[in-house]
C-alpha positions in Angstrom: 13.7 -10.5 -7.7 15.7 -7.5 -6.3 14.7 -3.6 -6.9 17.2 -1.5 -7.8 14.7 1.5 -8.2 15.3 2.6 -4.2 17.1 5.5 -3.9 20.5 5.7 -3.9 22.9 6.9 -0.9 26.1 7.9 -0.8 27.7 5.0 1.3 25.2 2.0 0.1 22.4 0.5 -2.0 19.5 -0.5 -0.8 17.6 -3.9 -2.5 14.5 -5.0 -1.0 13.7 -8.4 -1.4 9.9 -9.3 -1.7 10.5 -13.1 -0.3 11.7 -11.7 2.4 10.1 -8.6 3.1 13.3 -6.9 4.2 16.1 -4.6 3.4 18.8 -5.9 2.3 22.1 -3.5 2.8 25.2 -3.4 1.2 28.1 -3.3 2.7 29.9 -0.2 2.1 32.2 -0.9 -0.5 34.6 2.9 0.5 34.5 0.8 4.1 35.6 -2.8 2.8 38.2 -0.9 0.6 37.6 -3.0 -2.8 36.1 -2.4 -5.5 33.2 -5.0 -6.4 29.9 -5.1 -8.7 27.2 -5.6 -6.5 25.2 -7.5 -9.3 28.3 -10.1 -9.5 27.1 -11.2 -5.5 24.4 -13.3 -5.9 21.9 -12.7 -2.9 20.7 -16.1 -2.6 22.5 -16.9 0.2 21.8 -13.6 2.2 18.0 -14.2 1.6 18.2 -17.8 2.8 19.9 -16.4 5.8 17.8 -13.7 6.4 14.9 -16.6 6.1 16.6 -19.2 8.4 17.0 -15.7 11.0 13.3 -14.8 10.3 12.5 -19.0 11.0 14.4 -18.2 14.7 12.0 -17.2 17.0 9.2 -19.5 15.9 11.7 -22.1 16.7 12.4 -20.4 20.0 8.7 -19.7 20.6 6.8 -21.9 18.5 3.0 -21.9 18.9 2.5 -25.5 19.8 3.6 -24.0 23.5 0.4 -21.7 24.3 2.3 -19.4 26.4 5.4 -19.6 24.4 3.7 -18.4 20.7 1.8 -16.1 22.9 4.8 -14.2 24.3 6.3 -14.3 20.9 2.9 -13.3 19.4 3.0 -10.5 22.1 6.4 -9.6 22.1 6.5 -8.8 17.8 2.7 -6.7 18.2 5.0 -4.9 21.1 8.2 -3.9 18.3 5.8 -3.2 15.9 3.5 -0.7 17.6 6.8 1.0 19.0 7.9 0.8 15.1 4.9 2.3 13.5 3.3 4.5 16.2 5.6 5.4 19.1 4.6 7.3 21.9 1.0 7.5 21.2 1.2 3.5 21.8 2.2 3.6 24.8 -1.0 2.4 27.0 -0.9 -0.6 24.4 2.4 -1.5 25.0 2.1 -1.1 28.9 -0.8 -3.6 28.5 1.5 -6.1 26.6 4.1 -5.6 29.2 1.7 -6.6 31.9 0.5 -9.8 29.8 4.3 -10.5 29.3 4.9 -10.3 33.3 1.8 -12.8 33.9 2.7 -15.0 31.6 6.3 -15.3 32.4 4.8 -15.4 36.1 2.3 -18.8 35.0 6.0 -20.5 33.0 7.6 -20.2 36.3 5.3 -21.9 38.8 4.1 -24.4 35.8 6.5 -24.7 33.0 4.4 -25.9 30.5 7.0 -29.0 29.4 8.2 -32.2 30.9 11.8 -33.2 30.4 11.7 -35.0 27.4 9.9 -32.5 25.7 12.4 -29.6 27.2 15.3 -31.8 25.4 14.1 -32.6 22.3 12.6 -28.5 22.4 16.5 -27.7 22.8 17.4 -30.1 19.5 14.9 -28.0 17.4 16.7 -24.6 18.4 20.2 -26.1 18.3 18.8 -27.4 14.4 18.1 -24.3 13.6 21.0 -22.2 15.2 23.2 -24.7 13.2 20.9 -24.0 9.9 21.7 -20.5 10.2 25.4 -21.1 10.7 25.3 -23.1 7.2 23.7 -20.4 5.5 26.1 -17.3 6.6 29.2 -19.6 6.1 27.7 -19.8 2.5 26.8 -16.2 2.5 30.4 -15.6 3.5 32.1 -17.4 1.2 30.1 -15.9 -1.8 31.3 -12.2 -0.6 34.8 -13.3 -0.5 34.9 -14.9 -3.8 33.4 -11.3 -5.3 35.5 -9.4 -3.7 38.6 -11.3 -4.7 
């Protein structure tokens, strides 16, 4: 269920959808040049991209690699205390950094996978890239449709 209650701006609309958890932003329609009712563009298919995008860096990083769901564990804390706090989180985020450097440090003296694992690792991101290829081709061809 998308809100509609955000405020309005002059160029877009914002919808937030609570799957998700994320702004979703139209495009500006004075931009595109057409005239289109937003409501007639189903957002399915944006929220299963935005999902399949969100799905990415688990993928990349999952946790069944210690060090690699630590860095990506390490590396989102990181975004989101520059997000919420800034400056004032800065001896935090110099601490991260110097995890990040000793654990990147440890992956290259002892990667922590043997060949077999690196290649099938590589077919679970290529899955997924290709997942999210699907989705915006979808996403894409909804938005052309509407705006037809």
């Amino acid at each position: 269920m998308l809100r509609r209650d955000l405020p309005r701006q002059d160029f877009a609309e914002c919808w937030y959808c609570p799957y998700c958890q994320i702004q979703l932003d139209e495009v500006p329609r004075r931009v595109l040049g057409v005239q289109f009712d937003p409501l007639e563009v189903p957002p399915t298919k944006f929220i299963l991209s935005a999902t399949a995008w969100q799905q990415f860096p688990t993928r990349l990083l999952p946790d069944e690699i210690a060090p690699f769901g630590e860095t990506r564990r390490l590396m989102w804390r990181k975004h989101q205390l520059f997000l919420q706090q800034g400056m004032v989180a800065l001896g935090e985020i110099a601490e991260i950094n110097g995890r990040l450097t000793t654990l990147r440090e440890e992956i290259s003296t002892h990667f922590p996978l043997t060949q077999p694992e690196i290649e099938t690792h590589r077919e679970h991101i290529a899955a997924q890239v290709e997942a999210i290829l699907a989705c915006e081709r979808e996403a894409i061809l909804v938005l052309q449709a509407a705006i037809k």
